[in-house]
MARNU-294626 format. One record per residue (C-alpha): residue number from 0; x, y, z. Coordinates in steps of 0.001 Angstrom, whole numbers, plus 500000, padded with zeros to 6 digits. Example, Ala and Ser with C-alpha at 12.3 -4.5 7.8 and 13.67 -1.06 7.14 Angstrom:
% residues 2
<site num="0" c1="512300" c2="495500" c3="507800"/>
<site num="1" c1="513670" c2="498940" c3="507140"/>
% end
This chain:
% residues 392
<site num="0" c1="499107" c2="536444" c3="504023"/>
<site num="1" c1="498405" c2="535384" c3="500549"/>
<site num="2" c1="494982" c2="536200" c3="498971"/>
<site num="3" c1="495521" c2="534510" c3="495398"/>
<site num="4" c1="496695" c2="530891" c3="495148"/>
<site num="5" c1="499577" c2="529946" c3="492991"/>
<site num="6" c1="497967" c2="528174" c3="490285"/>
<site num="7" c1="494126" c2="529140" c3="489200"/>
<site num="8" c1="492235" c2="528384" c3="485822"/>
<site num="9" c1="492016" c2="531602" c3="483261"/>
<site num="10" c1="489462" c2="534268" c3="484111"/>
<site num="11" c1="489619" c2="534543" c3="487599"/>
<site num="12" c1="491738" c2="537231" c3="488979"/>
<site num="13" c1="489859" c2="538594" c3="492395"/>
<site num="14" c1="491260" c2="537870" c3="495675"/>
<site num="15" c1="490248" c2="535388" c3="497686"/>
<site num="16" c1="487939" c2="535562" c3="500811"/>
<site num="17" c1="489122" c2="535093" c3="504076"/>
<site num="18" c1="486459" c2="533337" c3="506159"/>
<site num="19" c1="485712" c2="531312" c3="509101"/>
<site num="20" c1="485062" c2="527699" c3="508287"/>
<site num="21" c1="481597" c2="527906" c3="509955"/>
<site num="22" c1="480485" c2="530237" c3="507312"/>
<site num="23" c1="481565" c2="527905" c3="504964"/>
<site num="24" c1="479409" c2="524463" c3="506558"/>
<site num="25" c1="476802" c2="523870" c3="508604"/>
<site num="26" c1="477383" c2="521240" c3="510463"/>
<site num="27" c1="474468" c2="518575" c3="510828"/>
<site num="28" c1="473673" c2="516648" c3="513893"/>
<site num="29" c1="470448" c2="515275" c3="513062"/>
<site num="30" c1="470248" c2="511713" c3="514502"/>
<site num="31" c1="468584" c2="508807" c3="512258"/>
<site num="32" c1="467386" c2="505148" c3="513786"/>
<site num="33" c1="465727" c2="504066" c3="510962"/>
<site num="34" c1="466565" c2="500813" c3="508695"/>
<site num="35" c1="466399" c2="502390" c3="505569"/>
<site num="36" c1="469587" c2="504136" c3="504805"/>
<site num="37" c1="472903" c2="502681" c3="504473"/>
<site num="38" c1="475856" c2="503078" c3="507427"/>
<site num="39" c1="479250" c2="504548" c3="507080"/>
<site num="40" c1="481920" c2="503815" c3="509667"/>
<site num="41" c1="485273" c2="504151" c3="509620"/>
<site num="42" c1="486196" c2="501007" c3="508390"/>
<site num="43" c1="484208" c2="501362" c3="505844"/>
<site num="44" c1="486540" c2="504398" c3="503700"/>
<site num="45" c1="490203" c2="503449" c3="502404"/>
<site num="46" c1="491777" c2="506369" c3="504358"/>
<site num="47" c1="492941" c2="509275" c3="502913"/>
<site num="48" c1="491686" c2="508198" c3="498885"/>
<site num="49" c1="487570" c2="508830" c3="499911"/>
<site num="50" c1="486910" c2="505711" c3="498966"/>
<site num="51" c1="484551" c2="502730" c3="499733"/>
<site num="52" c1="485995" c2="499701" c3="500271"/>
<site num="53" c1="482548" c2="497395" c3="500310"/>
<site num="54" c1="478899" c2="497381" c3="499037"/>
<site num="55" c1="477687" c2="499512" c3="501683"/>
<site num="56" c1="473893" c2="497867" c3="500988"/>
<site num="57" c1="475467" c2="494463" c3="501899"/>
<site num="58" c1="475639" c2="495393" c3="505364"/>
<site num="59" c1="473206" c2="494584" c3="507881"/>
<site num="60" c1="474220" c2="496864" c3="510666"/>
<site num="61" c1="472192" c2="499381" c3="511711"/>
<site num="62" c1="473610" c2="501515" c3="514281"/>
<site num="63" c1="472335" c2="505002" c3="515171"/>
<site num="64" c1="474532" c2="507600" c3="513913"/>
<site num="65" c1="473975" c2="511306" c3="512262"/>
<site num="66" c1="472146" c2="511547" c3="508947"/>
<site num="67" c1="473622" c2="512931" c3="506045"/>
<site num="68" c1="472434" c2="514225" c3="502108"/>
<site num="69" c1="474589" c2="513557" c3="499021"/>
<site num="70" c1="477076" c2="516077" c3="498478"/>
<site num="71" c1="477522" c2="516781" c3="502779"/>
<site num="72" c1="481291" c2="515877" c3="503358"/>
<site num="73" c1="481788" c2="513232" c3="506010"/>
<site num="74" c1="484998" c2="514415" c3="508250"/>
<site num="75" c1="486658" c2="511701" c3="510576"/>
<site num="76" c1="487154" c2="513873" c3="513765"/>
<site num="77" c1="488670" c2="510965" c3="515368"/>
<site num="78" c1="492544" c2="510679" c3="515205"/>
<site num="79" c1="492229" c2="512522" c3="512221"/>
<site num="80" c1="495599" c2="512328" c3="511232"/>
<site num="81" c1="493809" c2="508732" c3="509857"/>
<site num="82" c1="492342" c2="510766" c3="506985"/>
<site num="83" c1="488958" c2="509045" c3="506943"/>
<site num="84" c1="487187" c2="511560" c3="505004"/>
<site num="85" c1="484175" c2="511129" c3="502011"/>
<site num="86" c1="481950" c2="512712" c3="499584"/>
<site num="87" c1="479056" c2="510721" c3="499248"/>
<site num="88" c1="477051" c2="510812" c3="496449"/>
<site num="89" c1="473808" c2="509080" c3="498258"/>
<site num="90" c1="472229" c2="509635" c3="501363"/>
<site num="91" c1="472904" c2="507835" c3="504618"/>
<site num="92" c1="473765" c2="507982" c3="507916"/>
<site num="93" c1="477761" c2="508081" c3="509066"/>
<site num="94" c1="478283" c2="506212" c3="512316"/>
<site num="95" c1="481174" c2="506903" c3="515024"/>
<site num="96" c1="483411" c2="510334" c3="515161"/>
<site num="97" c1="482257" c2="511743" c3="512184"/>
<site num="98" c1="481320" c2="515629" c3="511357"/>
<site num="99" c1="478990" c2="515950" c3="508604"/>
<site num="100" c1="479419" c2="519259" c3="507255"/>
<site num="101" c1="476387" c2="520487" c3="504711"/>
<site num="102" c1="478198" c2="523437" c3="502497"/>
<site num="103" c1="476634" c2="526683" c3="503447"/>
<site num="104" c1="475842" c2="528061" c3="498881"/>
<site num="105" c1="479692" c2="526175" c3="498436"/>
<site num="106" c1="480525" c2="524124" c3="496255"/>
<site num="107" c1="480518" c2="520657" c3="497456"/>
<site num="108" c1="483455" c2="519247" c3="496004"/>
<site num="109" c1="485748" c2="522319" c3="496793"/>
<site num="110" c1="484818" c2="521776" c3="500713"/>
<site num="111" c1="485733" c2="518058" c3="500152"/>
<site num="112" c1="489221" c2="519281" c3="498767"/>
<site num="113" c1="489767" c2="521971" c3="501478"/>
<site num="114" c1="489455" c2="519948" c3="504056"/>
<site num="115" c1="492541" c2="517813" c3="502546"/>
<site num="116" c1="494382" c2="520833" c3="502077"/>
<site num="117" c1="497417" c2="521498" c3="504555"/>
<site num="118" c1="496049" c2="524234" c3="506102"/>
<site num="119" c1="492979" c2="522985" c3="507454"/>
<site num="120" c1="494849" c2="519489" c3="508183"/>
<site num="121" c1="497255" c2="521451" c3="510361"/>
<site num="122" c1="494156" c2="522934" c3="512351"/>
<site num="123" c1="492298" c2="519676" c3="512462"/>
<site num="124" c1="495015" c2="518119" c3="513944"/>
<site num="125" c1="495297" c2="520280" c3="517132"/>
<site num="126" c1="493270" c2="517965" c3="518589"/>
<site num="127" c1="492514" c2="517264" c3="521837"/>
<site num="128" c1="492685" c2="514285" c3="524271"/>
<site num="129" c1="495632" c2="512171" c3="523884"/>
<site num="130" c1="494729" c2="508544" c3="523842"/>
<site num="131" c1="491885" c2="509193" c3="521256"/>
<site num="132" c1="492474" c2="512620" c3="519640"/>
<site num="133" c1="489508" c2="514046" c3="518096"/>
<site num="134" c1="489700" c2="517388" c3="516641"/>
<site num="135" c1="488307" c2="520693" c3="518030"/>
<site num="136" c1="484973" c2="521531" c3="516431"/>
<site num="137" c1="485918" c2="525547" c3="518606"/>
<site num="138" c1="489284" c2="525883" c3="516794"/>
<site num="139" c1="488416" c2="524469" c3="513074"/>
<site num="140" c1="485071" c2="526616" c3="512766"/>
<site num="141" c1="486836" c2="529600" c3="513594"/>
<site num="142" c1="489906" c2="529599" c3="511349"/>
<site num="143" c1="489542" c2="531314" c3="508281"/>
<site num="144" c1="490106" c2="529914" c3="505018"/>
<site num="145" c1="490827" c2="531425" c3="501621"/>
<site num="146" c1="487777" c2="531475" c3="499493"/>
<site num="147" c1="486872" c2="531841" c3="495877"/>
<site num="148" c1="483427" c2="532774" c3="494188"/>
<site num="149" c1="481562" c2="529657" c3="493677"/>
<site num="150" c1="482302" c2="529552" c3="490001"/>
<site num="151" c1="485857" c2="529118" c3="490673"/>
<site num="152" c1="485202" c2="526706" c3="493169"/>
<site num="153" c1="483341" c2="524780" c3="491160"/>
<site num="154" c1="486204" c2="524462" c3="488674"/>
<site num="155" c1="488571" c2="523735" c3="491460"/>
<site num="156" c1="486429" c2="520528" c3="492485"/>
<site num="157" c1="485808" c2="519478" c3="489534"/>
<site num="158" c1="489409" c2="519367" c3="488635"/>
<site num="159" c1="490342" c2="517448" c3="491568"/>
<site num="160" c1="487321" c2="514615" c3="491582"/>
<site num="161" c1="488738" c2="513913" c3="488049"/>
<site num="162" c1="492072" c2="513717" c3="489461"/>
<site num="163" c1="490675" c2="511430" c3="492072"/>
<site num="164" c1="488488" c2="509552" c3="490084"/>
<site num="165" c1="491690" c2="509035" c3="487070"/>
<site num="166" c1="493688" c2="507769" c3="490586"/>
<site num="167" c1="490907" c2="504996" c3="491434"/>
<site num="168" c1="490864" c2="504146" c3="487784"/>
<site num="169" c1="494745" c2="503054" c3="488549"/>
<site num="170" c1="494181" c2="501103" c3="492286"/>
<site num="171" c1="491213" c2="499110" c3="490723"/>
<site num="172" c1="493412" c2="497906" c3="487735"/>
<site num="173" c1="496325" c2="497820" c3="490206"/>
<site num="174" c1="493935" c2="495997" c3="492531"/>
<site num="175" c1="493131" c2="493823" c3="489652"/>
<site num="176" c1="496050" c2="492941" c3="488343"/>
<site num="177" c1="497394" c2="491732" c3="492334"/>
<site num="178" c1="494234" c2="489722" c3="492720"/>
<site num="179" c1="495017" c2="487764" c3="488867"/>
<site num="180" c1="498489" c2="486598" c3="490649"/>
<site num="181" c1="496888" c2="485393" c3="493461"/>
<site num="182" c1="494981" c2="483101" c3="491363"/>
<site num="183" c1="497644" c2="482184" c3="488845"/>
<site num="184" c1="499927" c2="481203" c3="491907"/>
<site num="185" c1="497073" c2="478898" c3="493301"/>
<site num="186" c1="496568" c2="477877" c3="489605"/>
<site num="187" c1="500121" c2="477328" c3="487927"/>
<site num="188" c1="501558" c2="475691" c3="490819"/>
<site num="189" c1="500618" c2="471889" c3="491673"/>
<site num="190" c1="498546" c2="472080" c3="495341"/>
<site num="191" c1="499671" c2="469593" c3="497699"/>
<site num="192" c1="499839" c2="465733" c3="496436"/>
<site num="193" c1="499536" c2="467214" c3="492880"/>
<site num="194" c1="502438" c2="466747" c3="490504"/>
<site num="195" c1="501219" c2="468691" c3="487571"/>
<site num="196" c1="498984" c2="472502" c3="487833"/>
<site num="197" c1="495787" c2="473342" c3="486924"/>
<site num="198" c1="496577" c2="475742" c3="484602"/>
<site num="199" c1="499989" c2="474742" c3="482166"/>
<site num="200" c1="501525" c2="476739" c3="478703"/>
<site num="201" c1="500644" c2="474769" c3="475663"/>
<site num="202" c1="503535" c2="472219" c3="474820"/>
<site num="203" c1="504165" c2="470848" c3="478516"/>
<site num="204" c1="502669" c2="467972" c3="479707"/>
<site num="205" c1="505002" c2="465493" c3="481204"/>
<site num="206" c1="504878" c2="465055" c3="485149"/>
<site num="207" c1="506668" c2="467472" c3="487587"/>
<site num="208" c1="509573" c2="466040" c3="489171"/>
<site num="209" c1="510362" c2="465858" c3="493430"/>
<site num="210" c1="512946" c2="466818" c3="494650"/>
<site num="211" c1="514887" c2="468484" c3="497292"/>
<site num="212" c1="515349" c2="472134" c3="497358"/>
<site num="213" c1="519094" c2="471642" c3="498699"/>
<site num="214" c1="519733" c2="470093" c3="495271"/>
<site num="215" c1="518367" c2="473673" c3="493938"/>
<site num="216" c1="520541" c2="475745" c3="496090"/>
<site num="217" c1="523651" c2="476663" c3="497780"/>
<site num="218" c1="524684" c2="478888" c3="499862"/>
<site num="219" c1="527033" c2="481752" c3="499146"/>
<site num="220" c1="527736" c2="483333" c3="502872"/>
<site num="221" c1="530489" c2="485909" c3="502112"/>
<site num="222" c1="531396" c2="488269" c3="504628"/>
<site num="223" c1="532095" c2="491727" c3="503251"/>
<site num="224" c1="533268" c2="495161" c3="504818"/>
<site num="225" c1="530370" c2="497738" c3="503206"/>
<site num="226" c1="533494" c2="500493" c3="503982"/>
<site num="227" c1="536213" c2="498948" c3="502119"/>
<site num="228" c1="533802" c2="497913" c3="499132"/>
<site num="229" c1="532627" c2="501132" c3="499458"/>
<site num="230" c1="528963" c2="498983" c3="498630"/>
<site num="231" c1="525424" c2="499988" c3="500047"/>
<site num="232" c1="523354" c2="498441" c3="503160"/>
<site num="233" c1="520119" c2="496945" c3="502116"/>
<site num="234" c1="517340" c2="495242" c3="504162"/>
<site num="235" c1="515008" c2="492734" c3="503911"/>
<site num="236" c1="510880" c2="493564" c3="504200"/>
<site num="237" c1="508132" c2="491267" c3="503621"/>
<site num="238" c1="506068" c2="493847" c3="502109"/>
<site num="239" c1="508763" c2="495421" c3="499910"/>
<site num="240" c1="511732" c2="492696" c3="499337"/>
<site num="241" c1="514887" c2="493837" c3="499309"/>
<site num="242" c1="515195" c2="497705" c3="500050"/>
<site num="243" c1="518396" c2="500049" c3="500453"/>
<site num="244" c1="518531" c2="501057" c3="504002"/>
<site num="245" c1="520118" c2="503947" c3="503209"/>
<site num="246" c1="517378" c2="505223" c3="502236"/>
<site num="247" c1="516137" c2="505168" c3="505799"/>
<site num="248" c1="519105" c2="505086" c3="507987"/>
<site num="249" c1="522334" c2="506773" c3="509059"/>
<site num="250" c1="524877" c2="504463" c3="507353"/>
<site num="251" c1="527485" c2="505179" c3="510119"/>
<site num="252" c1="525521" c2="504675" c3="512471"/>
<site num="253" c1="524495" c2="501267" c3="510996"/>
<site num="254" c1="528310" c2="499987" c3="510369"/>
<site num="255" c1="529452" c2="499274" c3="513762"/>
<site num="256" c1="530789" c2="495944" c3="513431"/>
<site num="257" c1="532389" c2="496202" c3="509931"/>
<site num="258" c1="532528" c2="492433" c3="509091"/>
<site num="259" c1="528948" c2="491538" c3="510146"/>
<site num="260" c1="527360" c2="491889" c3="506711"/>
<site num="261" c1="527304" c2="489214" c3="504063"/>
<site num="262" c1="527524" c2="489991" c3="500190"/>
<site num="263" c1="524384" c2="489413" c3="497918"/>
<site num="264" c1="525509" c2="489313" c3="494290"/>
<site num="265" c1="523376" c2="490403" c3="491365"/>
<site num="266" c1="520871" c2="487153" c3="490712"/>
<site num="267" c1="521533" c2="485344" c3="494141"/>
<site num="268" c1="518746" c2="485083" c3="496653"/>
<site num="269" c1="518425" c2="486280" c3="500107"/>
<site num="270" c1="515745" c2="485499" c3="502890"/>
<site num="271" c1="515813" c2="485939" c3="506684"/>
<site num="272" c1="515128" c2="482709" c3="508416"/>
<site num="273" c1="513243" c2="484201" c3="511317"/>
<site num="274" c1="510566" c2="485905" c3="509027"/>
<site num="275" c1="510150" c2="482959" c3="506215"/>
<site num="276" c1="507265" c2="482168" c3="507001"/>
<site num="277" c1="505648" c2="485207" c3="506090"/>
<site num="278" c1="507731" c2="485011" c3="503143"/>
<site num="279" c1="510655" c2="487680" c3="504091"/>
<site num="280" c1="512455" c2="486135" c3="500605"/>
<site num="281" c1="513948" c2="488005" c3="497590"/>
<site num="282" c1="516303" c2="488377" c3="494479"/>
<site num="283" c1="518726" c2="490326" c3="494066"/>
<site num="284" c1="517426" c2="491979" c3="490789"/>
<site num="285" c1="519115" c2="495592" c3="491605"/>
<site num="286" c1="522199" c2="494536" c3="489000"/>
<site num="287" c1="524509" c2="495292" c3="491512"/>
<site num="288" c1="526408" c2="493831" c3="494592"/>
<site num="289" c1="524825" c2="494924" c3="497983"/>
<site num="290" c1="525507" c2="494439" c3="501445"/>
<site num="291" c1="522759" c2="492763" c3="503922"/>
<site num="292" c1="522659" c2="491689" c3="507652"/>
<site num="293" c1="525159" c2="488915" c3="508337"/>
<site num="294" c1="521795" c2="486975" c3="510443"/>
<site num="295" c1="520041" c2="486859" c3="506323"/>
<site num="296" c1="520827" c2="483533" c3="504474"/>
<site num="297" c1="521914" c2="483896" c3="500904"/>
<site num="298" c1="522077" c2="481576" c3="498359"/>
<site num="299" c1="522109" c2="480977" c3="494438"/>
<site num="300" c1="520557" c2="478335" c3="492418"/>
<site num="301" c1="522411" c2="475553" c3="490981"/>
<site num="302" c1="522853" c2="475094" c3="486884"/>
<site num="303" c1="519490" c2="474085" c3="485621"/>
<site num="304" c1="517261" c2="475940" c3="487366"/>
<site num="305" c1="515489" c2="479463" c3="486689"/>
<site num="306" c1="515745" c2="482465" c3="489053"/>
<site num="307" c1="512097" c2="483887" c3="487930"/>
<site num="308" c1="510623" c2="480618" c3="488687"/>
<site num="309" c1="511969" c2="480244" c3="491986"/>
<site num="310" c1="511997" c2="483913" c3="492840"/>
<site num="311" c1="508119" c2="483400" c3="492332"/>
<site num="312" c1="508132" c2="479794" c3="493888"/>
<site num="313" c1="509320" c2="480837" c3="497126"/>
<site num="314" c1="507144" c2="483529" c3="498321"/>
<site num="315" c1="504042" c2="481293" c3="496802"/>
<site num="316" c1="501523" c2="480472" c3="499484"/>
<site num="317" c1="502546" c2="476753" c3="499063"/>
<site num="318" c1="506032" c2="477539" c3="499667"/>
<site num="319" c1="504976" c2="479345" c3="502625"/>
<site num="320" c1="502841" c2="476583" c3="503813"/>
<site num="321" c1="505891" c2="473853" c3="503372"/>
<site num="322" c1="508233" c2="476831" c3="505652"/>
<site num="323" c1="505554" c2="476699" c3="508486"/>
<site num="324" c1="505549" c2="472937" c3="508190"/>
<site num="325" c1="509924" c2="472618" c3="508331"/>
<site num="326" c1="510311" c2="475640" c3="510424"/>
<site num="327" c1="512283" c2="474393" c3="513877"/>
<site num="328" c1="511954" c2="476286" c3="517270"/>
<site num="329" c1="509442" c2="475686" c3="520026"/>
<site num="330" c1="507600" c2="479163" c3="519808"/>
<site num="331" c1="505796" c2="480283" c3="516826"/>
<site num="332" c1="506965" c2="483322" c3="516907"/>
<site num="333" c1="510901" c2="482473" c3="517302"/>
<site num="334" c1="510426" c2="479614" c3="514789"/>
<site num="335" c1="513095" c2="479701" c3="512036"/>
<site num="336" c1="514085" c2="478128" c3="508445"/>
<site num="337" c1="517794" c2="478035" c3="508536"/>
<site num="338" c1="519509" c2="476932" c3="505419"/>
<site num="339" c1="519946" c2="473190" c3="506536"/>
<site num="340" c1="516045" c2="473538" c3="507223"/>
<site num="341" c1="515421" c2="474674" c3="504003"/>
<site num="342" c1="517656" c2="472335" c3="501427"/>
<site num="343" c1="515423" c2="469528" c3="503314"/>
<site num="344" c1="511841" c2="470652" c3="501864"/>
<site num="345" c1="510809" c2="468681" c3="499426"/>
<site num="346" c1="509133" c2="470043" c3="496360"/>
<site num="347" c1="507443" c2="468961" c3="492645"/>
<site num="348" c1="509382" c2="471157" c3="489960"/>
<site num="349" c1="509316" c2="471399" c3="485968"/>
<site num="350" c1="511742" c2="470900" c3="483750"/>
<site num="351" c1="513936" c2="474242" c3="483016"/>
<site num="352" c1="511775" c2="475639" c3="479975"/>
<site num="353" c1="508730" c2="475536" c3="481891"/>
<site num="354" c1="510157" c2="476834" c3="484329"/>
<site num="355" c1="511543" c2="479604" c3="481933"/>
<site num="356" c1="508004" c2="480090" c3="480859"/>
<site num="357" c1="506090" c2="480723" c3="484684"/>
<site num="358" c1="508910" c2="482834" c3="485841"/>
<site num="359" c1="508812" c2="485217" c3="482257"/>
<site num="360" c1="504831" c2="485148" c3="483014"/>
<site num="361" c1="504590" c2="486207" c3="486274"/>
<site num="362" c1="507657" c2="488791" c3="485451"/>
<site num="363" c1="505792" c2="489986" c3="483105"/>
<site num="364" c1="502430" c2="490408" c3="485327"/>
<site num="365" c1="505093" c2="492152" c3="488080"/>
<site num="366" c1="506213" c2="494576" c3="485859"/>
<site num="367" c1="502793" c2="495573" c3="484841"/>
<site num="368" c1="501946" c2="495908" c3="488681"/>
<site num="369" c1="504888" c2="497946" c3="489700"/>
<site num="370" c1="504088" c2="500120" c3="486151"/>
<site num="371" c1="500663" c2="500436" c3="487731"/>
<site num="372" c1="502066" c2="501363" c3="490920"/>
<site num="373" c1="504193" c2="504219" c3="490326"/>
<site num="374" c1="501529" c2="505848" c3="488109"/>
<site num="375" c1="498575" c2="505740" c3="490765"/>
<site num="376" c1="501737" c2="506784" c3="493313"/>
<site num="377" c1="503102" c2="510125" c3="490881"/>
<site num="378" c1="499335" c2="511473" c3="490641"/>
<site num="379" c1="498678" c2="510756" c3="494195"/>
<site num="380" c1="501987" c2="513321" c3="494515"/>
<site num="381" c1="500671" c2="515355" c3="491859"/>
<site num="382" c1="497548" c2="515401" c3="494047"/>
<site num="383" c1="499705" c2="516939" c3="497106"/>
<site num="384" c1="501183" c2="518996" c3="494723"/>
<site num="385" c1="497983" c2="521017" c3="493524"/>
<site num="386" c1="496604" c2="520836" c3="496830"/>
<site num="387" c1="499394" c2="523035" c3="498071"/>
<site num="388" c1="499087" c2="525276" c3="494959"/>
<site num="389" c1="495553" c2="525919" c3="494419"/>
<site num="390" c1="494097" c2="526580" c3="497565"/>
<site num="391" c1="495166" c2="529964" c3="499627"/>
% end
């Protein structure tokens, strides 16, 4: 067994301590009725980042639970695979499966981090009960975890809340930036019976213009065989777009009817008519020809008209409104916007250079989001990374 993790600051060259988590923590069961101090549930904690996700002092629930100090560490116990862990830095009183664990002359913010680390997760998770798994207080507080001198630990916790904290910095701009599009698509759009937006670049002012949105499109349904054009599967998500499947599948297991694909060139559009109203709609931006279900619809727009813009237009919420309105089929949930369906919509658009300038614009605010993105997501991994490293 290792005594020494892989990666430790300068000056610190003694072993580590192997001890028994319940020499590490007390753990606090003192029960609190009272008023006064603020409640934190479950739902209350982003899983897995420690964060809040409201004004705790905006609630007005007030349900008994067990009391806790700043700096105790608040463990979910339930299905804690869910990762609903926090270090508060107030005092109140957590509510529901939660151990609060009061460091026994630890540093805080190192329990906080060992209790993300893979070795105690591992323990936690031999849980017991199988409907609602809550982890064994009689196996985690007798495994025995590496240990530094509190010094160490202290520089070990401190490296990871900044770590933490630079990661939050990232989601609230990220969070930010997703809640300005919102807006801007509610703003730069005309809402229904409106011919012109709220919100317009300088140098357009004329009227929008109705019109069909099968005078926008056509189709381009070309069957392909993925093996012979040696090309690569790729799905359809509402969350994510268009995705390579590969990525998640067995690709022969996939191809079993060779010609039931169709062919999505670079800059043509693709949406699946059973999900459209959730807006299950995309562009094929990946600047190269892939291969998709032969059940997706995909199309191209006509001379005159501006892939950004549209690209944007159709997953807008008043795009999505007009598919709910169009969409044929008796149950909600098997209703459907085939491509006949769809060319029949009716919609207010602007002439091609305004067009030009929403789509650049909200390109531009997409690129910034997906820059934000993979930053918050490579320290998140750097995260996992150190965890691994620096504890024993």
């Amino acid at each position: 067994m290792k005594n020494v993790p892989e990666i430790r600051f300068k000056g610190f060259t003694d072993a580590w301590e192997q001890r028994k988590f319940n020499t590490l923590v007390n753990r606090v069961s003192k029960t609190n009725s009272e008023n006064i101090l603020p409640r934190v549930e479950f739902e209350d904690i982003i899983s897995g980042s420690g964060r809040l996700n409201k004004n705790l002092l905006k609630k007005r629930d007030f349900k008994n639970g067990i009391e806790f100090e700043e700096g105790d560490v608040l463990f979910g116990k339930l299905r804690p695979y869910l990762k609903n862990w926090l270090l508060p830095d107030f005092n109140g009183v957590a509510v529901g499966d939660f151990w609060v664990l009061r460091p026994n002359e630890n540093d805080s913010s190192f329990i906080y981090y060992l209790i993300q680390s893979d070795d105690f997760q591992i323990v936690a998770n031999l849980s017991t009960g199988t409907k609602m798994p809550r982890s064994d207080w009689g196996v985690v507080s007798e495994t025995e975890f590496g240990t530094p001198c509190v010094a160490e630990q202290t520089l070990i916790g401190t490296f990871f809340r900044t770590l933490d904290n630079t990661i939050a910095i990232y989601k609230r701009k990220l969070d930010g930036l997703r809640e300005l599009k919102k807006a801007y698509l509610q703003m730069m759009f005309p809402q229904e019976g409106e011919v012109v937006p709220r919100v317009r670049f300088e140098g357009f002012s004329e009227d929008w213009e109705s019109i069909e949105l099968g005078n926008v499109f056509e189709q381009t349904a070309r069957y392909v065989n993925p093996k012979e054009k040696n090309i690569e599967l790729w799905s359809l998500t509402v969350e994510n777009g268009l995705t390579p499947k590969t990525e998640r599948y067995n690709r022969e297991f996939l191809v079993k009817k060779d010609d039931a694909f169709k062919s999505v060139k670079p800059d043509e559009f693709i949406y699946n008519p059973m999900n459209m109203t959730l807006g299950a709609v995309d562009l094929n931006t990946t600047g190269n020809e892939v291969a998709v279900s032969g059940y997706y619809i995909t199309m191209q727009t006509k001379q005159g008209y501006n892939n950004n813009y549209f690209a944007v237009w159709l997953k807008s919420p008043m795009a999505i409104n007009l598919y709910k309105t169009y969409a044929t089929g008796g149950l909600i949930e098997k209703q459907r916007v085939q491509f006949l369906t769809l060319a029949q919509i009716k919609v207010v658009t602007p002439s091609f250079f305004e067009q030009e300038a929403i789509g650049n614009f909200f390109n531009s605010l997409d690129l910034q989001i997906v820059t934000l993105s993979k930053k918050a997501e490579k320290l998140a991994q750097l995260k996992n990374a150190y965890l691994q490293k620096m504890f024993v």
